[in-house]
N, C-alpha and C positions, 0 to 999 in steps of 0.2 A: 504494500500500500504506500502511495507515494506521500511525501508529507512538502507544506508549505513550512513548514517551523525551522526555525536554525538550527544547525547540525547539536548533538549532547554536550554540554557546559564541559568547557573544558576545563582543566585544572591552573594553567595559566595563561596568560595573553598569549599571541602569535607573537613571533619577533616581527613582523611585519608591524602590530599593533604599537608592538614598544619603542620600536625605529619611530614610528609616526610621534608616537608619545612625550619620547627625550627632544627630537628635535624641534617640535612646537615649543614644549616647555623652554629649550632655550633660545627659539627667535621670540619667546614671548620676553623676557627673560633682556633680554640685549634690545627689543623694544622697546619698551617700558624706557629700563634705562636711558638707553638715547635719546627717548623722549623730554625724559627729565632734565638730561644735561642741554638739549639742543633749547628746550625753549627758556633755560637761565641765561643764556646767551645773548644780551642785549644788540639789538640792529639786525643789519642784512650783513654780515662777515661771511666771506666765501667758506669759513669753516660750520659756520651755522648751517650753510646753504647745503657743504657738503652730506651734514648731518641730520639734514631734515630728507635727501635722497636717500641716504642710507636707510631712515628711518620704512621710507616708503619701498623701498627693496624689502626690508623685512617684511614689512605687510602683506604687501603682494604674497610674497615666498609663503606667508604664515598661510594665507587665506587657502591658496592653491594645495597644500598638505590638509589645510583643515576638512576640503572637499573632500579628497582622496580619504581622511580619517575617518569621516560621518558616512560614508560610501561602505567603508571596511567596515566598520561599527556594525552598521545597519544587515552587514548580511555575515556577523562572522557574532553567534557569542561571546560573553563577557563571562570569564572565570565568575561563580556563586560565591556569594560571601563565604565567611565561615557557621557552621552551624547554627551558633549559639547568638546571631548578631539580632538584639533586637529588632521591633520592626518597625521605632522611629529612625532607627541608623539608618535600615534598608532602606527608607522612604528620603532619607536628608541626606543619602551617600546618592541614590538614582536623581533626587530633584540638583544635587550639585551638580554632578555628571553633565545632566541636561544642561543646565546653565552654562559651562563651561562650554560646552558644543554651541550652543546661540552665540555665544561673544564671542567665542574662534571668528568666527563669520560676519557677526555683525560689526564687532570694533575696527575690522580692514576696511570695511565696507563704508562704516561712515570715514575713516580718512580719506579712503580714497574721493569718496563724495565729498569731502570739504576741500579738495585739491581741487576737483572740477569746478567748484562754486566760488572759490578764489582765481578760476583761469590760471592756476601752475600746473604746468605739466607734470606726468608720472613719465621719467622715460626709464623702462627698468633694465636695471643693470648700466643704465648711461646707455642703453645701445637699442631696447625697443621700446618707442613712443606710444603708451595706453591710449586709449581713447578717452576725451571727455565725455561723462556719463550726462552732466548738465550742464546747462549756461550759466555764466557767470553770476550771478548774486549775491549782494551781500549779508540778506537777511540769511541766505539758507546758509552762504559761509559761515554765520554765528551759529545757528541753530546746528552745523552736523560736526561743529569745534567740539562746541558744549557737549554736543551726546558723546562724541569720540574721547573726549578727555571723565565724563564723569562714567563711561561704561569703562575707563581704564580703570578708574579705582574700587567699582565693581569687582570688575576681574582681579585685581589688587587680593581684594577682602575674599575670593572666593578660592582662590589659589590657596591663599595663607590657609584656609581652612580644610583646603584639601590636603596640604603637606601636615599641618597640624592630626589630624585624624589617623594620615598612614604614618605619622608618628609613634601617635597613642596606639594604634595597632601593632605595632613595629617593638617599643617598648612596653608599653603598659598589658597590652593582654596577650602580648607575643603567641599570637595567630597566623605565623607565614604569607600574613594578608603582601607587606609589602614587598615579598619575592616575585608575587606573579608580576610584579608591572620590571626588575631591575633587567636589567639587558644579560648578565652574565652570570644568572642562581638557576639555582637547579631547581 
């Protein structure tokens, strides 16, 4: 009998899963940061300039893995918690998850839409020129700043909370929770 359901919970991620996993975490990671440094940066400085392209390389780069992540996700199970895990955790470990998966996608999406509404270009990598999504504006300039910058500190608080958790997993109820995601446990 044929089934629509994903394959049986496997015991831990796919290395495909965990590749996708470390490398977002660290273009989120060196975002973020370059973000913070680029915009203390008073003026238009070629090194600012340089660092607000980099920043939008990561973006790009983050968005296009996050595709591929949500794609893999969607058709590959998610190792089962551990037995014993209550069922506010399972509810507040899957509602983080999700959130985390919405702001993969949406936080590229409003920079890159606040680039088009400032009319600066994305060209990535310095070598292929994006398209602008929208014309130029200044109201929606302000408006996909704000969301871009207060969905970072979202993702800020929601990151913190997901390292904090496979912490406490990790130490406090040492449940092998945090091997299934490391790239090289068994």
């Amino acid at each position: 009998m044929a089934s629509n359901s994903l394959p049986a919970t496997p015991v831990r991620y796919s290395q495909t899963a965990i590749a996708l996993h470390w490398l977002i975490a660290l273009l989120i990671v060196c975002g973020f940061a370059l973000g913070w440094v680029m915009t203390d940066i008073p003026g238009f400085t070629p090194t600012k300039l340089k660092y607000f392209s980099w920043h939008k390389w990561i973006g790009v780069t983050a968005f296009a893995l996050a595709v591929v992540r949500v794609l893999w996700r969607a058709t590959h199970a998610a190792p089962a918690l551990p037995g014993g895990t209550p069922a506010w955790q399972r509810a507040a470990s899957h509602g983080v998850h999700m959130l985390l998966y919405v702001l993969m996608l949406v936080i590229p999406a409003t920079g890159y839409l606040y680039s088009s509404a400032s009319n600066i270009p994305v060209v990535y990598l310095g070598i292929v020129p994006l398209p602008r999504l929208i014309d130029p504006d200044p109201v929606l300039k302000e408006t996909f700043k704000t969301l871009h910058v207060t969905l970072n500190y979202i993702l800020l608080a929601l990151v913190s909370l997901h390292v904090l958790a496979a912490l406490k997993h990790q130490v406090l109820d040492r449940d092998g929770l945090l091997s299934r995601m490391l790239p090289f446990a068994k």
